[in-house]
N, C-alpha and C positions, 0 to 999 in steps of 0.2 A: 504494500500500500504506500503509497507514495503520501509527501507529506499534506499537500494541499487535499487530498482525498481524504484527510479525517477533520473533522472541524472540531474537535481539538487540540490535534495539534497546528491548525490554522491558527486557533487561537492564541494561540501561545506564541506564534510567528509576529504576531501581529505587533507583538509588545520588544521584539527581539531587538537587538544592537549589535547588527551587522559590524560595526568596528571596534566591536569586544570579542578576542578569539575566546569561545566555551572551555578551552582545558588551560585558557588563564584563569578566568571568574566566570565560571556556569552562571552561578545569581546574575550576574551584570549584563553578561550576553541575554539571559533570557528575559530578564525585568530591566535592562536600561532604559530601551525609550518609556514606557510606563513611569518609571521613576523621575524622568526628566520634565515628561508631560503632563499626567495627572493634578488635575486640580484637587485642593482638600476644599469641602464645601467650607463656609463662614459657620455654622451649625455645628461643626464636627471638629475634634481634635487630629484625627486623620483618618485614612483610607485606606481599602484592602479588599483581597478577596471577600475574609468572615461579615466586614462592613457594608459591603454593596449585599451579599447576603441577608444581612440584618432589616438594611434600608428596604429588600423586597419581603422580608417578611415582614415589617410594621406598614406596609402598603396596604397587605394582604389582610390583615387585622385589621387594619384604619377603614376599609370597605367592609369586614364581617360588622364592624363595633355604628358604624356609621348607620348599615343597615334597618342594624337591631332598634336604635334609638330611633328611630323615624316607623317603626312598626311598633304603632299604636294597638294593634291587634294582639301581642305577644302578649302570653299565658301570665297572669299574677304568678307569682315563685317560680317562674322558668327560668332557668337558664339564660333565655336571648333576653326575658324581661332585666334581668338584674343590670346584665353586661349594658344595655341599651340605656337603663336610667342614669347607673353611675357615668357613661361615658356622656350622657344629656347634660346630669350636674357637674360636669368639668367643664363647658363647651360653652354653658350657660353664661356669658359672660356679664350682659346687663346685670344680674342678680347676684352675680361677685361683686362687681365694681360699685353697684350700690350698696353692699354689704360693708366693706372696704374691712377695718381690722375686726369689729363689731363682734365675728365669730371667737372673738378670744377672750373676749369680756370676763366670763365667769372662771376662766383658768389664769386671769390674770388676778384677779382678784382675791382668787383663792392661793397665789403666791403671795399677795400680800398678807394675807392675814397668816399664814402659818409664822406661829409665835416663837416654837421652839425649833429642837431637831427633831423633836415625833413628828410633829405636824410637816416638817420637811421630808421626812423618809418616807410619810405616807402619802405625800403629794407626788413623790420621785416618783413611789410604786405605780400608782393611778396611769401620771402622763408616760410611764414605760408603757405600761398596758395597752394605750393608747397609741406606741407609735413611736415615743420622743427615746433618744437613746438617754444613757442616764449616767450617773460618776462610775458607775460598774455598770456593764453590761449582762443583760443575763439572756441565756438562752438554754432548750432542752435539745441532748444530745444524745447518743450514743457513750457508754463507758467506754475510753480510748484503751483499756485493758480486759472489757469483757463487753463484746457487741450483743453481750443477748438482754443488756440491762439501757435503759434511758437514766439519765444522769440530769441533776438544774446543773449549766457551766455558769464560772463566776469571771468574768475577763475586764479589765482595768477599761475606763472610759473616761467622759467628760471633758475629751480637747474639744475645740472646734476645728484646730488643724488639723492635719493628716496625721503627726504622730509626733511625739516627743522631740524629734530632732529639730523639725521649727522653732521650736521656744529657745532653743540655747543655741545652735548652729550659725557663728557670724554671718554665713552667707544669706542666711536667711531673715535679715536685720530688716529689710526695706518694707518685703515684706509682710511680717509681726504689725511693722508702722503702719501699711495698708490696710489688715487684719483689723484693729485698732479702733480706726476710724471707721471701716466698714459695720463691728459692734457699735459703734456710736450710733449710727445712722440706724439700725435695727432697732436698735431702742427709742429711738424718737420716733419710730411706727408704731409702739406700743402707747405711745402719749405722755412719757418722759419730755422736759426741755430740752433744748441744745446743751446746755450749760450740764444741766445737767446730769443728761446722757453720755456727756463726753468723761465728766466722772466717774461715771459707774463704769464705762467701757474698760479705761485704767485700770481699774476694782477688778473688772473680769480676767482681764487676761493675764495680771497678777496672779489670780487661782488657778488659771488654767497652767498658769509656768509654773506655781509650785506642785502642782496635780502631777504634770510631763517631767519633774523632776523625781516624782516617786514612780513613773512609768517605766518601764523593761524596752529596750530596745528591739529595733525586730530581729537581729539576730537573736537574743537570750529568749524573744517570745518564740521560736522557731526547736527550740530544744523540749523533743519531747519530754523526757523525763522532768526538767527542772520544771515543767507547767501541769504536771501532775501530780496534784496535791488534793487528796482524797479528804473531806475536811465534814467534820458531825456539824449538822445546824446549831447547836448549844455549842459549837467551837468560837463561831464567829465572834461573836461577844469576845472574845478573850482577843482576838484576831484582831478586833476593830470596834472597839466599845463604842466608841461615838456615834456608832449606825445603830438604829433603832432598826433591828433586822425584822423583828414582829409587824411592826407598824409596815414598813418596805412590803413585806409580802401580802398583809392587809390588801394593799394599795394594787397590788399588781393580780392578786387575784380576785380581785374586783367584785363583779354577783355574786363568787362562787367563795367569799369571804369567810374566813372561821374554818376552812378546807389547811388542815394541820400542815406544817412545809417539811420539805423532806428531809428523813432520817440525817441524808449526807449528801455530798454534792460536791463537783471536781473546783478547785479555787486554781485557775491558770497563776498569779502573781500573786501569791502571798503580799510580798512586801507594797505591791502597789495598795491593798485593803488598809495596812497599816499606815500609810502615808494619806491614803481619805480618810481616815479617823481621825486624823490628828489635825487635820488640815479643817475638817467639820467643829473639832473641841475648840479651835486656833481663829478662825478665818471668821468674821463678824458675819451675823446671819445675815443683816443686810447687803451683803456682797457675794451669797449664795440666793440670795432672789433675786439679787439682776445677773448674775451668770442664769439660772433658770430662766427668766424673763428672755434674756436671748435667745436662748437654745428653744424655746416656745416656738418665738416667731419665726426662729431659721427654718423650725421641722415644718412649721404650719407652712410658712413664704410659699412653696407650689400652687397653693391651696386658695390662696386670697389674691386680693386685687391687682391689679399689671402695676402698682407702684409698690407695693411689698415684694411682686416677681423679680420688679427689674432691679433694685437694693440686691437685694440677695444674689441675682446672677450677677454683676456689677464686679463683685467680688470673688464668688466660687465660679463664676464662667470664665469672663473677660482673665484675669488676674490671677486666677491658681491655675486654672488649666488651659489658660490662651485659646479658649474659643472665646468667639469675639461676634456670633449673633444665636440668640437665644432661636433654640427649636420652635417650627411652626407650633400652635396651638395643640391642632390635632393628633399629631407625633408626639407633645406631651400627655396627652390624652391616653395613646394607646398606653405609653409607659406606663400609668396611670392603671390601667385596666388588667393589663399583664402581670403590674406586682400585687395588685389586691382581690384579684378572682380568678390567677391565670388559668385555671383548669377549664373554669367555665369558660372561657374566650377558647382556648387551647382543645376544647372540643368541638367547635367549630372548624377551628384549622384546621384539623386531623378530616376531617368529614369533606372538606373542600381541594385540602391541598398536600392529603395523601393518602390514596387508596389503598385498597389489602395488598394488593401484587406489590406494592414498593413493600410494605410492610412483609411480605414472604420472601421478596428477594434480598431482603437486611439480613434477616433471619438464617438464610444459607449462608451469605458472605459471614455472617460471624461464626456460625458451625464450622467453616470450613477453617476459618483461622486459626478457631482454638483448636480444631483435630491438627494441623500443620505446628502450631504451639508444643501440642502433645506431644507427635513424634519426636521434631524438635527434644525434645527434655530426655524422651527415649534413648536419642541415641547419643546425648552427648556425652564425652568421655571422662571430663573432667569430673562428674556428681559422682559423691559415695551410691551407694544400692539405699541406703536409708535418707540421704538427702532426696533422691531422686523421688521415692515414695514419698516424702512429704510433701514434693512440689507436683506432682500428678493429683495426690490426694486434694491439694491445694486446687487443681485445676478443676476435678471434678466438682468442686462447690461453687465454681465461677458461676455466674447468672448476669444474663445481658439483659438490657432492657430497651426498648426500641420504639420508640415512634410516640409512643402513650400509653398512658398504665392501664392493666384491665379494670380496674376500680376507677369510678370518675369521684375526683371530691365531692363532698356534700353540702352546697350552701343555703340549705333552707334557713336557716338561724342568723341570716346575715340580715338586717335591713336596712335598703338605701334609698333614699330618700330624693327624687328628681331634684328637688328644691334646697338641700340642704348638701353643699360639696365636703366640707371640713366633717362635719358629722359622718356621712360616708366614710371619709379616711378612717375618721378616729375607729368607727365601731368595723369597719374592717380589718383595721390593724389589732383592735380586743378581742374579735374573733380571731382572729389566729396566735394572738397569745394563749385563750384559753383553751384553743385545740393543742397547740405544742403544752399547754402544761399539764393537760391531761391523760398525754401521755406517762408521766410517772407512776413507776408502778404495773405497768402494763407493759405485754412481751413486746419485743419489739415489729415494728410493721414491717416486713421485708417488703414489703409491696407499693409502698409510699415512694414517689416520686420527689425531688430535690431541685427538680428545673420544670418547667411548663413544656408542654409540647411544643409551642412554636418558637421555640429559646434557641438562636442559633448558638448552640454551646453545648457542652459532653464534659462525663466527668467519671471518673473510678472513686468509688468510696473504697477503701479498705477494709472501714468497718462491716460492711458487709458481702465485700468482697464482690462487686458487682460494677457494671458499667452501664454508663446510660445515655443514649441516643436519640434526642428529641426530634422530634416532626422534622421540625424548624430548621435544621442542620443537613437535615435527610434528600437534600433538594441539589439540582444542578450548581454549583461545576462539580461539588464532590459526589452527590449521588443520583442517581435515574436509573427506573428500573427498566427503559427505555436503553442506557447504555451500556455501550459493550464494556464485557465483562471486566479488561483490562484496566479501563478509565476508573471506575466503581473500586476497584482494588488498588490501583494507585492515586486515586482519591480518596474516597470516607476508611479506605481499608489502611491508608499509611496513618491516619490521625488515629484509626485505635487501636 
């Protein structure tokens, strides 16, 4: 077959640079002109195969979600109904704009009134529950030393930057100063003055550098052992007495309050707990409710009026990540819809934009990999007879997952409200707290999916020794079940 006779390797001509020889720089020969000529959109931080992938699956969604919302006939508690209203209340713009900060009202005001640190720990739990990250992050996981158990993780939080090394790292000086004033300006959305909001902003990020100064870097957070720290709930207290850990859990388990916390639970940073304790006993409560005050309006900022949007992207768009024009509406939208129902969108995709036969031809190409794996392990020379068994042993529990899970979520308990956008967020992100914390105690779900179906993205968990292969991923240049069989293996079959 000659080269012009495959239209993919046309394609791949198309991008070539003829005055780069391939066995100096293959990359270069085959991606120079691409590389020389592509534009990155004003929206985007850059560009790529997975990207342009991405941009045709939030296309494809943007039309399912679009649909839905304008089909007035869709069933109460359906599926197209949910997707259609929440993607109505983002879109709904008049009724933002006339909203403007308004929807914060009684979460701002319930930071003011909390008196002590009870009343702060149990404000923290609440707006976690809700959505808002918190000085410690918490989330339910797998045991990283026994997969057949769900664990509460306790992991360091509370910057607004990316991680510890902004706060102390000179190069990141100008920066902090941008940072700074951008708190400032957050806070005068909430209806603080100039004057002073510019003080409190000071006050914040004061906490926040002495918080990133008790943070673990990403190297030490990357060491498994030293972030397994298996810790009894009556340990805490001893850990970090200034945290009202009763009230916290109060807060976070919300309806389902007076639900006892569990026995034990994995603490990633020790020493990060110790350093919010002392920083809560230390640090004037007035200067942990306008740290809270900001971190409100950052998580809410998507949520509310285009002058809270554009403050907020001003700084984490323009300024941290050098995009320089905020995503159309709609395309925040889908985002929008993907992170807080993705299943119920995500079955839509699956039904539109990918049928059983891709679905059967995934299924072969990975049997046949891991039978090729197998042998592979078979005949290699170097394995004892006893390593060898445990890495076959190992193989035969492998489990792929492809396309979409046979269990679809279940969101009847979810309610969203056409008219109300921030409330949607909030009780979508309560609902899926209360689903992840319900799982305590209970066997683990092998069958729970990790990514939405239309998530151009793939993943190996360890813990449960498995891989997973969304819709979304499953699609032209890497997969078709349309192409020859070569393409499909040295496509989706070299990424897993």
């Amino acid at each position: 077959m000659t080269p012009s006779a495959h239209p993919g390797v046309q394609a791949l001509l198309e991008h070539a640079d003829d005055a780069i020889r391939a066995q100096d720089d293959l990359f270069g020969q085959v991606n120079g002109s691409w590389l020389a000529e592509a534009p990155i959109p004003g929206d985007l931080p850059s560009v790529g195969g997975f990207i342009d992938l991405q941009l045709q699956a939030e296309a494809e969604v943007g039309e399912i979600l679009q649909e839905a919302a304008a089909d007035g006939d869709a069933e109460p508690g359906s599926a197209r109904r949910l997707i259609g209203d929440l993607y109505a209340s983002f879109m709904d713009t008049d009724r933002i704009e006339a909203l403007g900060t308004s929807p914060l009202a009684d979460d701002l005001a319930a930071i003011d009134a909390a008196s002590d640190l009870e009343d702060l720990a149990a404000l923290l739990g609440r707006l976690q529950r809700e959505g808002l990250a918190g000085a410690a992050q918490a989330y339910v996981d797998t045991d990283d030393r026994n997969s057949e158990r769900y664990l509460l993780h306790l992991v360091q939080g509370g910057l607004g930057l990316p991680d510890e090394a902004y706060y102390r790292e000179d190069a990141h000086a100008e920066l902090r100063a941008a940072y700074t004033a951008h708190v400032g300006e957050m806070l005068v959305l909430t209806g603080l003055g100039p004057a002073e909001a510019a003080d409190a902003a000071e006050r914040v990020v004061a906490l926040e550098t002495r918080l990133a100064g008790a943070h673990w870097d990403n190297v030490a957070c990357r060491d498994v052992i030293a972030t397994y720290n298996l810790t009894r709930w009556d340990e805490l207290a001893e850990l970090a007495p200034a945290v009202a850990w009763d009230r916290w859990w109060e807060g976070i388990t919300g309806a389902a309050a007076g639900t006892p916390p569990p026995a034990e639970l994995l603490v990633a940073q020790p020493s990060f707990l110790e350093g919010l304790s002392s920083a809560l006993a230390e640090v004037p409560l007035d200067d942990w409710r306008a740290w809270l005050r900001f971190h409100l309006v950052g998580s809410a900022a998507p949520h509310l009026s285009d002058e809270v949007v554009e403050a907020d992207f001003a700084f984490g768009g323009r300024i941290l990540t050098g995009t320089q024009e905020l995503r159309a509406r709609w395309k925040r939208g889908v985002r929008l819809c993907n992170a807080m129902v993705g299943e119920a969108v995500g079955r839509e995709f699956v039904a539109r934009h990918f049928p059983p036969e891709a679905k059967a031809a995934m299924d072969e190409l990975v049997a046949n990999l891991v039978e090729a794996y197998r042998v592979s392990i078979v005949d290699l020379e170097w394995m004892t007879p006893a390593t060898r068994e445990r890495a076959l042993e190992k193989l035969g529990r492998f489990r792929s997952k492809i396309g979409y899970p046979d269990r679809w979520r279940d969101y009847s308990g979810l309610a969203v409200d056409r008219a109300d956008l921030l409330g949607n967020v909030r009780r979508a992100a309560a609902f899926e707290t209360d689903r992840q914390l319900a799982k305590l105690g209970t066997p683990v779900d092998r069958d729970e999916w990790l990514m939405s179906p239309q998530t151009v993205n793939a993943y190996y968990n360890p813990g449960t020794n498995e891989i997973c292969f969304p819709a979304g991923i499953l699609q032209k240049p890497f997969f078709s079940p349309e192409a020859a069989e070569a393409e499909n293996y040295g496509g989706i079959g070299a990424v897993i």
